[in-house]
PyMOL commands that place a pseudoatom at each C-alpha (Angstrom):
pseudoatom trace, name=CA, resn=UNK, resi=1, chain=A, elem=C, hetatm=0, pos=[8.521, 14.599, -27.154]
pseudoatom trace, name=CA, resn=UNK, resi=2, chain=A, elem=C, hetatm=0, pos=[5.200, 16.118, -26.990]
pseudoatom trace, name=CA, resn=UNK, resi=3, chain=A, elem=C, hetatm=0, pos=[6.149, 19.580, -28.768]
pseudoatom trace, name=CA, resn=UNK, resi=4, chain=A, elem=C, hetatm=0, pos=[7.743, 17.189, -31.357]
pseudoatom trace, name=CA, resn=UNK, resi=5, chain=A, elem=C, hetatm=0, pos=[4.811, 15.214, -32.079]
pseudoatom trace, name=CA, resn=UNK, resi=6, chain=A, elem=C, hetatm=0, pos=[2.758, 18.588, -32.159]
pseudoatom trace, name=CA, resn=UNK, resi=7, chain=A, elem=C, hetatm=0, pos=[5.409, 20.172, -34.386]
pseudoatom trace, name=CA, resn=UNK, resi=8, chain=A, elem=C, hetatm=0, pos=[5.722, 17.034, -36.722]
pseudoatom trace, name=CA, resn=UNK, resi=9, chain=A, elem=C, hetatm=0, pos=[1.930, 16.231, -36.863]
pseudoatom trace, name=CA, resn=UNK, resi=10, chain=A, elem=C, hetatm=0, pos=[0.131, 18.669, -35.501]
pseudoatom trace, name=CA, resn=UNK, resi=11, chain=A, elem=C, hetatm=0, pos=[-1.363, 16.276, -33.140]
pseudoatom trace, name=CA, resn=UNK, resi=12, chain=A, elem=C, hetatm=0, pos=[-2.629, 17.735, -29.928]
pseudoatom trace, name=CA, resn=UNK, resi=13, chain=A, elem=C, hetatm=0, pos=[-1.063, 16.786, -27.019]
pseudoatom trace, name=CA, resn=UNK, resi=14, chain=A, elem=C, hetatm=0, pos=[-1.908, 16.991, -23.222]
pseudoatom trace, name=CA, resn=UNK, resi=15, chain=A, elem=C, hetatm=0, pos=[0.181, 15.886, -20.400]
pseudoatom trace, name=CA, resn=UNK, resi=16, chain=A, elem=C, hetatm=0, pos=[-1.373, 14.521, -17.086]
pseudoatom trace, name=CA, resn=UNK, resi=17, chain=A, elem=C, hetatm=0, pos=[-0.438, 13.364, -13.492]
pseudoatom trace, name=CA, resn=UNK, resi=18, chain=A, elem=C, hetatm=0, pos=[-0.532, 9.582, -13.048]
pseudoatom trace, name=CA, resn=UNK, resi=19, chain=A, elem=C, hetatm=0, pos=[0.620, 7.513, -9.978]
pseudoatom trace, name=CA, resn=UNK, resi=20, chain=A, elem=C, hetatm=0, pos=[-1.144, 5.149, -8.503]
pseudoatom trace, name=CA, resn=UNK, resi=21, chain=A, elem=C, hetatm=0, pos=[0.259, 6.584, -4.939]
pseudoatom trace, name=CA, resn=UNK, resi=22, chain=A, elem=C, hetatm=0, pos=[-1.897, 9.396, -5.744]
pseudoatom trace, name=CA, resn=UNK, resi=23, chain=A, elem=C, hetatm=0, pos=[1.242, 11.427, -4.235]
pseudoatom trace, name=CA, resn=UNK, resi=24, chain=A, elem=C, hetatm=0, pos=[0.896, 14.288, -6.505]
pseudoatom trace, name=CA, resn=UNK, resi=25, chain=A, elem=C, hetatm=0, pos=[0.116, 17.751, -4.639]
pseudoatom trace, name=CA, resn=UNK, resi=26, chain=A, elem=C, hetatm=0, pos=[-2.469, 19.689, -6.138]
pseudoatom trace, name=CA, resn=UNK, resi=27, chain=A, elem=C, hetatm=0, pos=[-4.312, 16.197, -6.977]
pseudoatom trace, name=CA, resn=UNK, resi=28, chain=A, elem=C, hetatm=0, pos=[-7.131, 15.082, -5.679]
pseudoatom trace, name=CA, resn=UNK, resi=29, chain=A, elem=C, hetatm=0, pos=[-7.159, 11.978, -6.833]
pseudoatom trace, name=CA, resn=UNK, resi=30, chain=A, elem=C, hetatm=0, pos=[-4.553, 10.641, -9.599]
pseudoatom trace, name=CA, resn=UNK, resi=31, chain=A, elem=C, hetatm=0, pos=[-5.784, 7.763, -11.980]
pseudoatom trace, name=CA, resn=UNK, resi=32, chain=A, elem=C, hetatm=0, pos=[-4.875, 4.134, -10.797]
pseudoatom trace, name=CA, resn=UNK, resi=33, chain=A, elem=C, hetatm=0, pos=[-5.320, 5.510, -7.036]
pseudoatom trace, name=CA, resn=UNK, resi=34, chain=A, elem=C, hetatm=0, pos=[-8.901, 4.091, -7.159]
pseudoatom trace, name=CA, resn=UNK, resi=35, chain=A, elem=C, hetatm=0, pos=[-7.962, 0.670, -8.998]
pseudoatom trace, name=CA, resn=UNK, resi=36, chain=A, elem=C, hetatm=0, pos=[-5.022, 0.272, -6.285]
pseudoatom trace, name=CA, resn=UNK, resi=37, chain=A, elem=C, hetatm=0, pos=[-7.468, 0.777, -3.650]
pseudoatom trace, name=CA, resn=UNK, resi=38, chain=A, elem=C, hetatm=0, pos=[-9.724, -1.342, -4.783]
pseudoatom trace, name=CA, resn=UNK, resi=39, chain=A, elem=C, hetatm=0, pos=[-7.129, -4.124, -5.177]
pseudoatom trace, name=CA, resn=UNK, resi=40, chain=A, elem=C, hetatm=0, pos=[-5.613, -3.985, -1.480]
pseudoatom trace, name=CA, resn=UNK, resi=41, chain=A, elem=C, hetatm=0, pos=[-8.831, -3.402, 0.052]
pseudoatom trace, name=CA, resn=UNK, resi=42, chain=A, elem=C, hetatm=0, pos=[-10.511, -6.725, -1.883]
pseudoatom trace, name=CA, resn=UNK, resi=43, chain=A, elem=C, hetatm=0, pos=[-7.447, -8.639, -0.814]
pseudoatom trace, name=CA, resn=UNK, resi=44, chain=A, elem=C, hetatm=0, pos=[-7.797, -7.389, 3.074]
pseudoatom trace, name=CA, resn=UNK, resi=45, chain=A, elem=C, hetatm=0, pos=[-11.125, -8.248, 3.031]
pseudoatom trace, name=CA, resn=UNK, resi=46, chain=A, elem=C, hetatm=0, pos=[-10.284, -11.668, 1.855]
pseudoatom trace, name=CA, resn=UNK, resi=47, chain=A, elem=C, hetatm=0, pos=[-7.252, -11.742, 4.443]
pseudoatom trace, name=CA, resn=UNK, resi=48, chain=A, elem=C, hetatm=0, pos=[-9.713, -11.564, 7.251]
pseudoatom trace, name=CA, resn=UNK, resi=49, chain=A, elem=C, hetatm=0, pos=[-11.898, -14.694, 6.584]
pseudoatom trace, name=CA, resn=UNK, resi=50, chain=A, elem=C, hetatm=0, pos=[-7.995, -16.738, 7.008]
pseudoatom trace, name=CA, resn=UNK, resi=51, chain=A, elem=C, hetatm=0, pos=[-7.043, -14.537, 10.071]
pseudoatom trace, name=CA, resn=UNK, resi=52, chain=A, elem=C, hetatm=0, pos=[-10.208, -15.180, 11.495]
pseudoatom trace, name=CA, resn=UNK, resi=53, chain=A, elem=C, hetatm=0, pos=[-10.640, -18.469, 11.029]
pseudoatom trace, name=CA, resn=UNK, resi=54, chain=A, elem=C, hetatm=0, pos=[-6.792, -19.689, 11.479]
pseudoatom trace, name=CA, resn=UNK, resi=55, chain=A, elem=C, hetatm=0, pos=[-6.672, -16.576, 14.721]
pseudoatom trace, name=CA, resn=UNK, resi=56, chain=A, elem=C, hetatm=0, pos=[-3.657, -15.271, 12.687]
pseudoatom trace, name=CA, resn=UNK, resi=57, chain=A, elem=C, hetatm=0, pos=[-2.120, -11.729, 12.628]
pseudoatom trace, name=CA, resn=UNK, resi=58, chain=A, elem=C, hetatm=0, pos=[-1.916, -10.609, 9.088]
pseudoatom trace, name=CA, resn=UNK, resi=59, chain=A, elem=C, hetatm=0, pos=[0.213, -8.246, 7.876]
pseudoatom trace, name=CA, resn=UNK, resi=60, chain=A, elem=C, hetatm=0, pos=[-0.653, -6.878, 4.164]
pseudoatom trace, name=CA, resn=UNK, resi=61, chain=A, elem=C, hetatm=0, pos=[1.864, -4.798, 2.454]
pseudoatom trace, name=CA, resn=UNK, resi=62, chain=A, elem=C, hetatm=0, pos=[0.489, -2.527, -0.024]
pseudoatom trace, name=CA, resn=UNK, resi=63, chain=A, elem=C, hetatm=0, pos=[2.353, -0.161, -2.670]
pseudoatom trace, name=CA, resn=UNK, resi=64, chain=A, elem=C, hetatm=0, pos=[2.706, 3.608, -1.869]
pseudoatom trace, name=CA, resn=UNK, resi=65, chain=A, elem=C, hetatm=0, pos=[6.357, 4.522, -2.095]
pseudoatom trace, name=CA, resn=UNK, resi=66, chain=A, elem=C, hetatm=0, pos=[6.509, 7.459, 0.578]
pseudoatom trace, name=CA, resn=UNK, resi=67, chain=A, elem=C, hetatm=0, pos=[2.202, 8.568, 0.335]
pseudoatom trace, name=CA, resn=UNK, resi=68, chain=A, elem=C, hetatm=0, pos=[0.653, 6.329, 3.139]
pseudoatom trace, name=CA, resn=UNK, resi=69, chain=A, elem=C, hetatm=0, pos=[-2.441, 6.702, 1.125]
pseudoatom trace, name=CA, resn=UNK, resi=70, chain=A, elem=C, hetatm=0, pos=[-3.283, 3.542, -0.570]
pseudoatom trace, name=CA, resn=UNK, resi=71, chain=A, elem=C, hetatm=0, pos=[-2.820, 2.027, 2.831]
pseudoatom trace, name=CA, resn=UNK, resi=72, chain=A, elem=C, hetatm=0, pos=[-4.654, 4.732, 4.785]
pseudoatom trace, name=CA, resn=UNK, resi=73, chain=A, elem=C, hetatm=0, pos=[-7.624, 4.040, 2.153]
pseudoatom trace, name=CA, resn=UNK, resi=74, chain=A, elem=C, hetatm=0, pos=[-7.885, 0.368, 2.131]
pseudoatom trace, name=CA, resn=UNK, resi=75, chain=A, elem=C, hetatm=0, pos=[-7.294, -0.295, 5.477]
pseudoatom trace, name=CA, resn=UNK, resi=76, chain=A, elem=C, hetatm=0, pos=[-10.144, 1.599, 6.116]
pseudoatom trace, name=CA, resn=UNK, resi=77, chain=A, elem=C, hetatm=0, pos=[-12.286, 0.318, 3.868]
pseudoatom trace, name=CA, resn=UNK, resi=78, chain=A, elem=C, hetatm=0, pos=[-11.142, -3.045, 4.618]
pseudoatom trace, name=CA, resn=UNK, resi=79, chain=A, elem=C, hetatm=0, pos=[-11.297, -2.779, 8.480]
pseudoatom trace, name=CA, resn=UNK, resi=80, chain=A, elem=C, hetatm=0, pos=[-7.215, -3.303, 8.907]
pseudoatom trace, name=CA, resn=UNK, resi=81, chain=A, elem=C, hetatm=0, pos=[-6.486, -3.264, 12.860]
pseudoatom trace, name=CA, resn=UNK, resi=82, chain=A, elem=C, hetatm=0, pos=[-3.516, -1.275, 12.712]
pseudoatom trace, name=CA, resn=UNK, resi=83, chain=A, elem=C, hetatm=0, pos=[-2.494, 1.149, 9.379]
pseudoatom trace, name=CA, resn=UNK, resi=84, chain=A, elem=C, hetatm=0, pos=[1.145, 1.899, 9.089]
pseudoatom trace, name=CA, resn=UNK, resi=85, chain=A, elem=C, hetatm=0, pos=[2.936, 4.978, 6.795]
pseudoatom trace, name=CA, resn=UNK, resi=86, chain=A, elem=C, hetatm=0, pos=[5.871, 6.522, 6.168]
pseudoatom trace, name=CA, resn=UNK, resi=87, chain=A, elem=C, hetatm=0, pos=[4.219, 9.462, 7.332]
pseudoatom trace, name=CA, resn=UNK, resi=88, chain=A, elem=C, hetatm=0, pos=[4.154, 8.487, 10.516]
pseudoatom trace, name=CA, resn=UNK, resi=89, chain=A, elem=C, hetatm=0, pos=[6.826, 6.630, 13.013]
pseudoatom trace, name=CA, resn=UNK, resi=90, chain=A, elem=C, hetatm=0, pos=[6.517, 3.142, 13.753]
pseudoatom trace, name=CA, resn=UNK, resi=91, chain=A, elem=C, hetatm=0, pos=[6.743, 2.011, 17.236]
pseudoatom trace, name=CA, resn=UNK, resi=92, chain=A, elem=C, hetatm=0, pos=[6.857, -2.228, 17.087]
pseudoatom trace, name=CA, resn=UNK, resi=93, chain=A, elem=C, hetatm=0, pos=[5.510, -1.609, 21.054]
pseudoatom trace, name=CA, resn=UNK, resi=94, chain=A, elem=C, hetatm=0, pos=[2.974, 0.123, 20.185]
pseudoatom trace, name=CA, resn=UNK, resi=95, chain=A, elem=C, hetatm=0, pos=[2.056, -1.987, 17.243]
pseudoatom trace, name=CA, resn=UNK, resi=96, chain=A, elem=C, hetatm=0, pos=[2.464, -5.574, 19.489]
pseudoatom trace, name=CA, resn=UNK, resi=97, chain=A, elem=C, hetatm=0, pos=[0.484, -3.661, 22.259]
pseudoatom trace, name=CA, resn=UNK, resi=98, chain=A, elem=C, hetatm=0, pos=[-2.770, -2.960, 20.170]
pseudoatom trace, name=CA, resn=UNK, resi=99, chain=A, elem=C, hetatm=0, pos=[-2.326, -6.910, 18.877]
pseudoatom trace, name=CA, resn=UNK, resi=100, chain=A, elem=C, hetatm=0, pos=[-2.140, -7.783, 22.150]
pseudoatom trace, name=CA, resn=UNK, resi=101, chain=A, elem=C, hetatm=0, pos=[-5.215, -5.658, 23.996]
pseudoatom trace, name=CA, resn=UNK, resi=102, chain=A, elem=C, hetatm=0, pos=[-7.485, -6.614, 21.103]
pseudoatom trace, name=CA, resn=UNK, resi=103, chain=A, elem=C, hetatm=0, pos=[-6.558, -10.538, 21.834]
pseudoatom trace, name=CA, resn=UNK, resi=104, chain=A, elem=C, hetatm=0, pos=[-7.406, -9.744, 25.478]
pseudoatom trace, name=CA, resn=UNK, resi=105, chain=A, elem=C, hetatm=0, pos=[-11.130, -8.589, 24.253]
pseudoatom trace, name=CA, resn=UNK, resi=106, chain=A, elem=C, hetatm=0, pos=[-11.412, -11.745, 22.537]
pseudoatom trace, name=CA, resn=UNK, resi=107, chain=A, elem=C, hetatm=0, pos=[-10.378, -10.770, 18.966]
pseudoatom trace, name=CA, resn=UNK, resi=108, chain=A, elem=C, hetatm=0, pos=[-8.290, -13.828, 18.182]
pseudoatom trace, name=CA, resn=UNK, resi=109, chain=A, elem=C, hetatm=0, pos=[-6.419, -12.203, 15.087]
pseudoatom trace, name=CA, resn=UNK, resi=110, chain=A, elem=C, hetatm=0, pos=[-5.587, -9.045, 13.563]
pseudoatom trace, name=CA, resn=UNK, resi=111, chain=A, elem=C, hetatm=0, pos=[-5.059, -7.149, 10.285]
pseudoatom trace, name=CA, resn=UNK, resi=112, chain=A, elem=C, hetatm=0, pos=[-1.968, -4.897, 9.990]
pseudoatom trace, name=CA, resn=UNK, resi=113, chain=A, elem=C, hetatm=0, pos=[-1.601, -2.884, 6.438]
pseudoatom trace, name=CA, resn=UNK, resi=114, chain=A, elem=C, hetatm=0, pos=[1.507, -1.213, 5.534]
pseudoatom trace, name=CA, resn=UNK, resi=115, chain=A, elem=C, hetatm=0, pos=[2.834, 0.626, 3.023]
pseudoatom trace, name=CA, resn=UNK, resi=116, chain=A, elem=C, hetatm=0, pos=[6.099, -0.405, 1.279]
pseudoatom trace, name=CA, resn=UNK, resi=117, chain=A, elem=C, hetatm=0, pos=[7.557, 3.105, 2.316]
pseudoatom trace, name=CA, resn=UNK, resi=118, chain=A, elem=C, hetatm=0, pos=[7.286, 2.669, 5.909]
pseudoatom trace, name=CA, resn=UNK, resi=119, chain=A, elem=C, hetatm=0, pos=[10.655, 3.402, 8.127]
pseudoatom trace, name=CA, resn=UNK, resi=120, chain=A, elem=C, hetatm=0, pos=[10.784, 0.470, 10.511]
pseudoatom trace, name=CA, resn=UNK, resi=121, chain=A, elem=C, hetatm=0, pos=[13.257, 0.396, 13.251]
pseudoatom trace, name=CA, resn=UNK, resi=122, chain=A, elem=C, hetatm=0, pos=[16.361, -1.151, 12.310]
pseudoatom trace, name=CA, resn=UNK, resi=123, chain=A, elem=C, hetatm=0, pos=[15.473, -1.747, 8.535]
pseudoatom trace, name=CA, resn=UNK, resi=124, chain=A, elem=C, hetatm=0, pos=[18.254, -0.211, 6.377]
pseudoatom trace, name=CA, resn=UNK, resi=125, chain=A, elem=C, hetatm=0, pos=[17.826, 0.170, 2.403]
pseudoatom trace, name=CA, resn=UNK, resi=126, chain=A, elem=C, hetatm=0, pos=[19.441, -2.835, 0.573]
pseudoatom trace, name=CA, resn=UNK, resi=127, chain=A, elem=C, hetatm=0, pos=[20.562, 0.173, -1.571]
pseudoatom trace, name=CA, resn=UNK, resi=128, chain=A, elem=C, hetatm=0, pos=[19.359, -0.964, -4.648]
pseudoatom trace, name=CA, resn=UNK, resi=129, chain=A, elem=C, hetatm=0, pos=[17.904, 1.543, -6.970]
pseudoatom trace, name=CA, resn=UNK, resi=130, chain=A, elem=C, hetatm=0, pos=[15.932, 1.818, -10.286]
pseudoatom trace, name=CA, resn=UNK, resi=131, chain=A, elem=C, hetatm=0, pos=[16.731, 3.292, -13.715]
pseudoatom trace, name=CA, resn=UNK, resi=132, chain=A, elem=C, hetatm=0, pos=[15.469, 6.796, -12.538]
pseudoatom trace, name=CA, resn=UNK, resi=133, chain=A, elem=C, hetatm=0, pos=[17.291, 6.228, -8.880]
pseudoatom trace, name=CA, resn=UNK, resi=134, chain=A, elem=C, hetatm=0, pos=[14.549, 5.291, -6.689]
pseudoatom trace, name=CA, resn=UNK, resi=135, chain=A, elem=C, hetatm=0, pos=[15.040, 2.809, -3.891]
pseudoatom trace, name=CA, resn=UNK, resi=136, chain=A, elem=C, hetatm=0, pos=[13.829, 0.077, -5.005]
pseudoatom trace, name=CA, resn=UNK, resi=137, chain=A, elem=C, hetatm=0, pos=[11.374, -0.456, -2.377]
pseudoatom trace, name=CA, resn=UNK, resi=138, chain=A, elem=C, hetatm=0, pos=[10.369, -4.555, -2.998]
pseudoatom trace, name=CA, resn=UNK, resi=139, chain=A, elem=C, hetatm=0, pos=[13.578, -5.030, -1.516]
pseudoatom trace, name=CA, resn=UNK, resi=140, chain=A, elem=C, hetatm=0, pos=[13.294, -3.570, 1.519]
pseudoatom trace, name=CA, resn=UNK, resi=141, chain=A, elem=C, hetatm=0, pos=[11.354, -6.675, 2.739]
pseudoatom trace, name=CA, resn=UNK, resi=142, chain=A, elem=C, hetatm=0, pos=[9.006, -3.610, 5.113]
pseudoatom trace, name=CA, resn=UNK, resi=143, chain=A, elem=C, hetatm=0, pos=[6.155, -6.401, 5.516]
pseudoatom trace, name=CA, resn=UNK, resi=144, chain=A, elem=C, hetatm=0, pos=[8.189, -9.417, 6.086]
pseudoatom trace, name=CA, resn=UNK, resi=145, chain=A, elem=C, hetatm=0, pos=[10.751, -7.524, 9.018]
pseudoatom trace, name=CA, resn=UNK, resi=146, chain=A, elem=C, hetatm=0, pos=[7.278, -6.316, 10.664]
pseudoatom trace, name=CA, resn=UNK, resi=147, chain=A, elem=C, hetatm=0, pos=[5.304, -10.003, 10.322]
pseudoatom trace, name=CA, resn=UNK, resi=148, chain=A, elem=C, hetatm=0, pos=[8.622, -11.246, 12.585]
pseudoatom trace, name=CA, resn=UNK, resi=149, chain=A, elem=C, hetatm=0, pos=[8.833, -8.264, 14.782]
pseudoatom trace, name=CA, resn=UNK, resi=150, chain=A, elem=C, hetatm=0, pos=[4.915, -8.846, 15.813]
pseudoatom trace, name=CA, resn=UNK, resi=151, chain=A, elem=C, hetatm=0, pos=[5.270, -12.667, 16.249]
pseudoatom trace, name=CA, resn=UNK, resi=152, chain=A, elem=C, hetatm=0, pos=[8.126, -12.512, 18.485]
pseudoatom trace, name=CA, resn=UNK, resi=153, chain=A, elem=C, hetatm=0, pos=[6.959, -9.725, 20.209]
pseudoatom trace, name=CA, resn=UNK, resi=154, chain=A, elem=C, hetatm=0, pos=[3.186, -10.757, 20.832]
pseudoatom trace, name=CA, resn=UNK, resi=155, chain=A, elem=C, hetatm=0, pos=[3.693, -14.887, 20.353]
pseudoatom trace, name=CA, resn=UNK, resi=156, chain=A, elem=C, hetatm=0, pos=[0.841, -15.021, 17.780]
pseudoatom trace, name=CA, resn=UNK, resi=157, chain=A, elem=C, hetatm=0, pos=[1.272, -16.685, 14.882]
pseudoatom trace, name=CA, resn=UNK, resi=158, chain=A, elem=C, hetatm=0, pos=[1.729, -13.988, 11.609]
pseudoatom trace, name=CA, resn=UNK, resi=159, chain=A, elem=C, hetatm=0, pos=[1.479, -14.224, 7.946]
pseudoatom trace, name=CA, resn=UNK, resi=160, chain=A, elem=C, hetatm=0, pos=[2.437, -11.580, 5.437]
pseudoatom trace, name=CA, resn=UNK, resi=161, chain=A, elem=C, hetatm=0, pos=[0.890, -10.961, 1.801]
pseudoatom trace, name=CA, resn=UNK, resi=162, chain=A, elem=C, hetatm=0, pos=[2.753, -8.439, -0.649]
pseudoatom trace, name=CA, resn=UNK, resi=163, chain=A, elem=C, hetatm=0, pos=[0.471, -6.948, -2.626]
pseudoatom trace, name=CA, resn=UNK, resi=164, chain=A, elem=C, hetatm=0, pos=[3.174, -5.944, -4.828]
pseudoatom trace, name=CA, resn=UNK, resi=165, chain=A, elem=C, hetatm=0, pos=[2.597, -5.534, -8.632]
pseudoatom trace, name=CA, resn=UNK, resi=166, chain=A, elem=C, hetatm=0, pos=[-0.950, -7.259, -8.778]
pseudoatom trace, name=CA, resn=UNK, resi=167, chain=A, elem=C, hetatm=0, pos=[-1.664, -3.513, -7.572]
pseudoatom trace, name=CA, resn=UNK, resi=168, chain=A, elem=C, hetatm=0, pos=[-1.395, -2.344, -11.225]
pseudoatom trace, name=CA, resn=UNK, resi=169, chain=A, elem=C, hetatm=0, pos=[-2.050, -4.886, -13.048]
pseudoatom trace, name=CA, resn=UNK, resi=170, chain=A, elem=C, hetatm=0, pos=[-5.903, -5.748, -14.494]
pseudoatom trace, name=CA, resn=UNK, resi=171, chain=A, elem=C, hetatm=0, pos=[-8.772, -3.818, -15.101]
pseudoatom trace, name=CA, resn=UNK, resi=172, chain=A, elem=C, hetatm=0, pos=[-9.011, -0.398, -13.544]
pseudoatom trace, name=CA, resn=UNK, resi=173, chain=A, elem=C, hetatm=0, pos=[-12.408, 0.826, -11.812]
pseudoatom trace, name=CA, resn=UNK, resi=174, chain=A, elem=C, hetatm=0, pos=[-14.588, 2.689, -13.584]
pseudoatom trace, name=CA, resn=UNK, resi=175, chain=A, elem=C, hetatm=0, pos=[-13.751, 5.718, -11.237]
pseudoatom trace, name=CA, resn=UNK, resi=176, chain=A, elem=C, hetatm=0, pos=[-10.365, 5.898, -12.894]
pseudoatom trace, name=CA, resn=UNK, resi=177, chain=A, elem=C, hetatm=0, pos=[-11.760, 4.848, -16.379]
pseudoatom trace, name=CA, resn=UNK, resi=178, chain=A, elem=C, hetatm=0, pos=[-13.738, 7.716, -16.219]
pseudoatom trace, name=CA, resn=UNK, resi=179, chain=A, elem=C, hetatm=0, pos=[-10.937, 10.042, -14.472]
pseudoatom trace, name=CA, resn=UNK, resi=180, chain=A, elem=C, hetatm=0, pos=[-8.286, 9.086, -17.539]
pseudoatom trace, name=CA, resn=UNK, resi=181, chain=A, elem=C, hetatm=0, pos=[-11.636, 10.154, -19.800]
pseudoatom trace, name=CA, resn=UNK, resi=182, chain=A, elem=C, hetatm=0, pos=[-11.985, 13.270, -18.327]
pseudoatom trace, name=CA, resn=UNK, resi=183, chain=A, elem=C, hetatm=0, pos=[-8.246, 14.400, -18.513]
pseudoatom trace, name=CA, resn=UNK, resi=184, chain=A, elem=C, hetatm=0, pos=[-8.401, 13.073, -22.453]
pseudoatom trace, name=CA, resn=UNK, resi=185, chain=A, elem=C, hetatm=0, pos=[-11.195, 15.293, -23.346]
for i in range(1, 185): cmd.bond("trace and resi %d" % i, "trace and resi %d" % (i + 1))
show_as sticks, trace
zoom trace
């Protein structure tokens, strides 16, 4: 399509990376990362003021397909207890066990982030797929099996939040607004 619309028009095209899982190697940083980030990490740190004050686990699920890097980045910045990837195996004894030392030191509640991609024990794909054959990872239900996994395991009461679409959706930071300029020039 490009070559056509150079051909046709002469109109000079360029072609860049974009995913907001910023999953592209040889990236440093794709545009919509940042505004993604920005998103989860806002929403954790809202999370915490109801986990807090209602001493609730909280388990946020955040976008990422198979990069663990939205939710490595906002559950940093947002302070998440426990970060979970698809990079890296989940263990729901080691994940209750954390929950359950940090209640012992008198932290009454907990944030858990993870990303959509994450292989959880015992979750299978619903087998769903999209137009271009990707799992269609909303239906997986990652943060829903792990928000009853951690409440029957630890006893504490656990709410989930699925970022989901609101991810991509509204104004992006000026980090990526000025990213997207950069490739355009």
């Amino acid at each position: 399509m490009a070559a056509r619309l150079y051909a046709e028009h002469q109109l000079p095209i360029v072609g860049v990376p974009k995913t907001i899982d910023n999953d592209l190697a040889g990236t440093d940083y794709t545009f919509g990362f940042d505004t993604a980030v920005t998103i989860a990490t806002e929403a954790i740190d809202r999370l915490h003021t109801t986990a807090e004050s209602h001493n609730r686990v909280m388990v946020v699920e955040v976008m990422g397909r198979h990069a663990g890097w939205i939710a490595v980045m906002s559950g940093i910045a947002g302070g998440a207890d426990v970060i979970l990837i698809p990079e890296q195996p989940v263990d729901f004894d080691e994940v209750s066990d954390s929950i359950r030392k940090r209640h012992a030191r008198g932290k009454n509640f907990s944030i858990v982030v993870v990303s959509e991609g994450c292989e959880l024990p015992g979750l299978h794909d619903a087998g769903e797929v999209d137009q271009f054959g990707h799992v269609i990872l909303s239906a997986r239900g990652v943060g829903e099996l792990l928000g009853r996994e951690i409440e029957q395991r630890t006893g504490f009461e656990t709410r989930v939040t699925v970022l989901g679409h609101v991810q991509r959706g509204g104004s992006p930071t000026p980090r990526d607004r000025v990213l997207a300029t950069r490739f355009g020039l």
